[in-house]
C-alpha positions as CSV (number, residue, x, y, z in Angstrom):
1,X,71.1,7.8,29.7
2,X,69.2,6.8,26.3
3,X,72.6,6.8,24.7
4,X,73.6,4.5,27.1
5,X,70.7,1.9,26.8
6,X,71.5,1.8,22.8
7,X,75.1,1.5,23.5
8,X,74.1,-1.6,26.1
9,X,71.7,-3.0,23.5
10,X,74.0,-3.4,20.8
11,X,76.4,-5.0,23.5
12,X,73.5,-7.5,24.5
13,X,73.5,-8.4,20.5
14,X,77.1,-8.8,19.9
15,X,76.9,-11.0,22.9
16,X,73.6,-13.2,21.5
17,X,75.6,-13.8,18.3
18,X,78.6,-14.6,19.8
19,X,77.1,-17.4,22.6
20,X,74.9,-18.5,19.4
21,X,76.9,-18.9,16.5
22,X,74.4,-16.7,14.3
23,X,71.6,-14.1,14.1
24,X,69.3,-15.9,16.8
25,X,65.9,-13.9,15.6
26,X,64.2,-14.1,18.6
27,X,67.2,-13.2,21.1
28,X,67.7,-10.4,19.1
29,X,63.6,-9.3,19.0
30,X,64.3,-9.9,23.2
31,X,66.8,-7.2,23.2
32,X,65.1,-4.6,20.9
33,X,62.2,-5.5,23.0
34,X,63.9,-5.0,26.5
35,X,65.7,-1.6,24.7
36,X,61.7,-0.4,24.1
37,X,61.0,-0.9,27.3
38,X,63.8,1.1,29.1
39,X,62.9,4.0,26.9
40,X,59.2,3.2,27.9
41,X,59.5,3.2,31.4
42,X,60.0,6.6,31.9
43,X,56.9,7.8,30.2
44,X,54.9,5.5,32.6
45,X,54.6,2.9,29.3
46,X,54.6,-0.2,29.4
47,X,55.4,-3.3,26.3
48,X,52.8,-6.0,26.1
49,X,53.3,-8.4,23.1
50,X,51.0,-9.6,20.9
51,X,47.6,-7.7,21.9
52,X,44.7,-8.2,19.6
53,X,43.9,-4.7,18.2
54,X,40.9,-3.9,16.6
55,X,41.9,-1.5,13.2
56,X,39.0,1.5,12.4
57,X,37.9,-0.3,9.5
58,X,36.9,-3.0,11.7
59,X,39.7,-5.5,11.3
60,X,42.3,-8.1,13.9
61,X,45.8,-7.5,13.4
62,X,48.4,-8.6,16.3
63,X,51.6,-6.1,16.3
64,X,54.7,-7.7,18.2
65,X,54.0,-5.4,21.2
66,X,51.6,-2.3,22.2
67,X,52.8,0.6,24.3
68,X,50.2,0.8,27.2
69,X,49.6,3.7,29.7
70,X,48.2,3.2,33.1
71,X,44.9,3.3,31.7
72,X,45.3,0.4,28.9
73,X,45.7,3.0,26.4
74,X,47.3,2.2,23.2
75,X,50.0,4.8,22.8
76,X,52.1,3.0,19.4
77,X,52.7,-0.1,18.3
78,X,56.0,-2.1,17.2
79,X,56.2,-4.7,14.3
80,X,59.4,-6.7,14.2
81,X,60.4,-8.2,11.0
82,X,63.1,-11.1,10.3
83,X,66.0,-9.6,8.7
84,X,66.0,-11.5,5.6
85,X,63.2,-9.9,4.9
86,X,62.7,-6.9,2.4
87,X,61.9,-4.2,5.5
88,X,60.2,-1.8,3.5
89,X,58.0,-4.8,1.4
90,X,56.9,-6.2,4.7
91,X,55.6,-3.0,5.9
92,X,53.8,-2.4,2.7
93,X,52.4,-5.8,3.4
94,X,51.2,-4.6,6.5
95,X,49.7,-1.4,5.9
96,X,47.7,-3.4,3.4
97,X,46.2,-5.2,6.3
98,X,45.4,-2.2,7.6
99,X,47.7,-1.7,11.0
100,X,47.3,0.9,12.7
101,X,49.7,4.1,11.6
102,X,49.2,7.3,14.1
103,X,52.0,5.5,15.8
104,X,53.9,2.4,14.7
105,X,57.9,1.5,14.7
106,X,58.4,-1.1,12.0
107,X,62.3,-3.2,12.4
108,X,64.4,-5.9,11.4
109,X,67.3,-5.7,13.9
110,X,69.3,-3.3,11.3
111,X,67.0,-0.2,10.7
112,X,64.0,1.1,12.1
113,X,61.5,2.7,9.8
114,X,58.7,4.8,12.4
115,X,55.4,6.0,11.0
116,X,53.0,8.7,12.5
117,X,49.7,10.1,11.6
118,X,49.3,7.7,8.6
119,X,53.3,8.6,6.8
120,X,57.0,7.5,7.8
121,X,58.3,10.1,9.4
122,X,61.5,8.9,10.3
123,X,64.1,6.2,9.6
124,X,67.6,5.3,10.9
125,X,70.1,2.4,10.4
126,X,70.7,0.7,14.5
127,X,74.6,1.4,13.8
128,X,73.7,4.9,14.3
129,X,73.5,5.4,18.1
130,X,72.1,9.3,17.7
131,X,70.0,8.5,14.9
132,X,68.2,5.7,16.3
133,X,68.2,7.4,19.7
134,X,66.2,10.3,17.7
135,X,64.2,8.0,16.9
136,X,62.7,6.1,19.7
137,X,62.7,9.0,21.3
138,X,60.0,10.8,19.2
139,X,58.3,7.2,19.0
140,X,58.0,7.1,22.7
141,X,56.7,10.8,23.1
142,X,54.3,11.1,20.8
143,X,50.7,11.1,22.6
144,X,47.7,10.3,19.9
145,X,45.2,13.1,20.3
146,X,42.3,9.9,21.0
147,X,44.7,9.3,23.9
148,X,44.7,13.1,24.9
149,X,41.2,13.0,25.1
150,X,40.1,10.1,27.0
151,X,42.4,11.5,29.3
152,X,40.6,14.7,29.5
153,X,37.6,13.4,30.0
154,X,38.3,11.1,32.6
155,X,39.8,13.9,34.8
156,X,36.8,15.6,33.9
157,X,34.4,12.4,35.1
158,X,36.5,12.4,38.2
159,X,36.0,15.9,39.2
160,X,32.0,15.7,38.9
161,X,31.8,12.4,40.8
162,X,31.4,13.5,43.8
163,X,28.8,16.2,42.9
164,X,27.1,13.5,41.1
165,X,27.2,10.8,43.6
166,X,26.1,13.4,46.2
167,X,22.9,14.1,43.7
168,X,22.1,10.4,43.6
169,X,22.2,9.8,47.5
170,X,19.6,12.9,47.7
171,X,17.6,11.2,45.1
172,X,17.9,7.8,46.7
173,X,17.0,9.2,50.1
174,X,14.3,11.1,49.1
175,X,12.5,7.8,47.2
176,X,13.4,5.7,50.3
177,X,11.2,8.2,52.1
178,X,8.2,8.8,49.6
179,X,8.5,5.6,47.4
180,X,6.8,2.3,49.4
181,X,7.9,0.7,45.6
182,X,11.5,1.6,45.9
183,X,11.7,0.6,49.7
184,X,10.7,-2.7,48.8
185,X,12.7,-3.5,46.1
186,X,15.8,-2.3,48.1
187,X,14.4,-4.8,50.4
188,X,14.5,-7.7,48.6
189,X,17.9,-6.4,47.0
190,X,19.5,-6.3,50.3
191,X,18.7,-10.1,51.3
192,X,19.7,-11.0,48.2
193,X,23.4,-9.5,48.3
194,X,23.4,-11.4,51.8
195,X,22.9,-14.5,50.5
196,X,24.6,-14.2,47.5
197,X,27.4,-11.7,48.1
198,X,28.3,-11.4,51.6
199,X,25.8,-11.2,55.2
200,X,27.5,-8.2,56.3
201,X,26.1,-6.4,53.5
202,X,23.9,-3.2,54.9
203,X,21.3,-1.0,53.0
204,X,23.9,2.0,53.1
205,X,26.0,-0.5,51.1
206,X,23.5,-1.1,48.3
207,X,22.8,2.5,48.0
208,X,26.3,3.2,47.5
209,X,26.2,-0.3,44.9
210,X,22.8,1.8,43.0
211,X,25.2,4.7,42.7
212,X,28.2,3.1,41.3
213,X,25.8,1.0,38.9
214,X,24.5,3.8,37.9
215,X,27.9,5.7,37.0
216,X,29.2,2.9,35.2
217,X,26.8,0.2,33.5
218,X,27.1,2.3,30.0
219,X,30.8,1.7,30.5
220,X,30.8,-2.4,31.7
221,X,28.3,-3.0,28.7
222,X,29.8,-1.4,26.0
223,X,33.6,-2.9,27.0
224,X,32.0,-6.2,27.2
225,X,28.9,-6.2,24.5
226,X,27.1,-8.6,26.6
227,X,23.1,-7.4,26.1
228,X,22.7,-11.1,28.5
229,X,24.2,-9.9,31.3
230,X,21.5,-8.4,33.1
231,X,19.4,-11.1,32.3
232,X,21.6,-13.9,33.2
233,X,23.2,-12.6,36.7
234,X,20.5,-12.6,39.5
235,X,22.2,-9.7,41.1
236,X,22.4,-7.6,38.4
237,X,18.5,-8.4,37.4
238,X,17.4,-7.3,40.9
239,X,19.0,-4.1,40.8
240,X,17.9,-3.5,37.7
241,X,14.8,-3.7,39.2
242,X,15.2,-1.1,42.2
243,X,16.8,1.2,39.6
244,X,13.0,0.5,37.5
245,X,11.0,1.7,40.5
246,X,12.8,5.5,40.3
247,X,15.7,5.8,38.0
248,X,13.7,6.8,34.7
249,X,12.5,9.5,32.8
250,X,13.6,13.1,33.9
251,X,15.4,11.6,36.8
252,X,17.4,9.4,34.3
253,X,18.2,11.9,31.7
254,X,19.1,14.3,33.9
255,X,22.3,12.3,35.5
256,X,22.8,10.6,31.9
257,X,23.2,14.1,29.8
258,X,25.9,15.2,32.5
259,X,28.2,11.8,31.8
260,X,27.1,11.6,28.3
261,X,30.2,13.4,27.0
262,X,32.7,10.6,29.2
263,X,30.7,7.8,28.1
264,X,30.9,9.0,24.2
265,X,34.5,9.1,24.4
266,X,35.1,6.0,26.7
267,X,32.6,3.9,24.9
268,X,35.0,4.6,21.4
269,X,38.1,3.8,23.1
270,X,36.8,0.6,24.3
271,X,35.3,-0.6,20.8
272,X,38.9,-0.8,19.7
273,X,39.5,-3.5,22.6
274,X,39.9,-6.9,21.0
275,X,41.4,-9.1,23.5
276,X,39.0,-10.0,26.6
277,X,41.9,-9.9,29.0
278,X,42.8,-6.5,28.0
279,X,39.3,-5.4,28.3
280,X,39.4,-6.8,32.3
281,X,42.5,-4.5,32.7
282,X,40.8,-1.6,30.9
283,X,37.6,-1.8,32.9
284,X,39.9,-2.1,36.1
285,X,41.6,0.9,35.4
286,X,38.8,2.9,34.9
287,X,37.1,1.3,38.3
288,X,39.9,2.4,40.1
289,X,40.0,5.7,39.0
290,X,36.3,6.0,39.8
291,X,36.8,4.9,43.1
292,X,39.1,7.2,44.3
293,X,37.3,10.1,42.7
């Protein structure tokens, strides 16, 4: 099947250069691209071009297209290159910048030139159908062990939701009995989801809200880096408040030293989210898998 997309590929090029006249760069870049993506697709990838990425020293680069999981996980980059230029000079230039190298294909319609782990690894000239099935093969199935772990541990974070959020009613129920502070606050929390979110809202809905607050505001305000937040949003500064009237010292460390682990290796994933949008998605994704856990 591979073979086939690569025989197909070079097909859809013979076919841009005839309908053209010449070597129509970004015709050509379509096809590579829609070739990536058919090897992709069965590894549950998926292409999106021209993501901001955020390099470990700290700087922006924009590679042609980023290799997403379900997650927004960053599984390898591709960097396409106009084929007058010097292939392996432009990647040089690039590396400079500091691009990112535990996974990157670097082309220029003629040869593909893939690094991994920081070295090239592999090279083939597009005329060769095995070779350059070889190729994108290995590029597409390589998992980066930073991958590998966020994946761990948010199977891991899933499995000890419901233990946790089970804890966290208990707590909750036992403060709305004893805590005349807490019961207020809930109070006054409740009317104002009714006003401002919907008048159907119920007190076993902003229990369930405290809970899922709880579970995830490390998460929101590290992917976002917006210290204003809480302050700005009138919802979000009332339930700080309920969560002010019980949620603190043993009670607090207690949950927080059983999710630490997730949140240290979520929180580094999502410092190497540039792009806002992408940060949406990635905060999405993890939502949903909360949810259903």
């Amino acid at each position: 099947m591979s073979v086939q997309q690569i025989h197909q590929y070079h097909a859809n090029v013979e076919r841009v250069i005839r309908y053209s006249g010449s070597r129509n760069e970004g015709a050509l870049r379509k096809c590579f691209h829609d070739l990536l993506q058919a090897y992709a697709t069965p590894k549950n990838l998926v292409l999106v071009p021209e993501v901001e990425v955020k390099t470990r020293t700290g700087r922006r680069v924009v590679p042609d297209g980023t290799f997403k999981d379900p997650l927004r996980q960053d599984w390898g980059y591709w960097e396409s290159k106009d084929e007058k230029e010097d292939l392996d000079a432009e990647i040089a230039t690039k590396l400079a910048k500091g691009y990112p190298t535990y996974n990157v294909l670097f082309e220029d319609t003629h040869a593909g030139v893939l690094y991994q782990g920081g070295v090239e690894v592999s090279r083939a000239d597009f005329t060769d159908v095995a070779a350059l099935d070889t190729l994108l093969t290995r590029f597409l199935s390589y998992e980066p062990p930073e991958v590998t772990q966020f994946h761990r541990a948010v199977e891991q974070f899933n499995a000890d939701v419901p233990a946790l959020a089970a804890e966290l009613r208990a707590i909750i129920e036992e403060q709305y009995s004893a805590n005349p502070a807490f019961r207020q606050a809930l109070g006054e929390f409740l009317e104002l989801c009714k006003k401002a979110i919907n008048p159907r809202v119920e007190t076993a809905d902003t229990r369930e809200m405290l809970i899922q607050h709880i579970l995830t505001e490390d998460v929101f305000m590290t992917i976002f880096d917006d210290p204003q937040f809480h302050l700005d949003n009138a919802v979000a500064r009332k339930l700080q408040d309920v969560l002010s009237t019980f949620y603190t010292g043993a009670t607090r460390h207690k949950i927080r030293d059983r999710i630490a682990p997730y949140y240290e290796t979520v929180n580094a994933r999502a410092a190497c989210i540039a792009n806002n949008w992408e940060k949406q998605k990635f905060l999405k994704a993890l939502y949903e898998s909360f949810y259903r856990a």
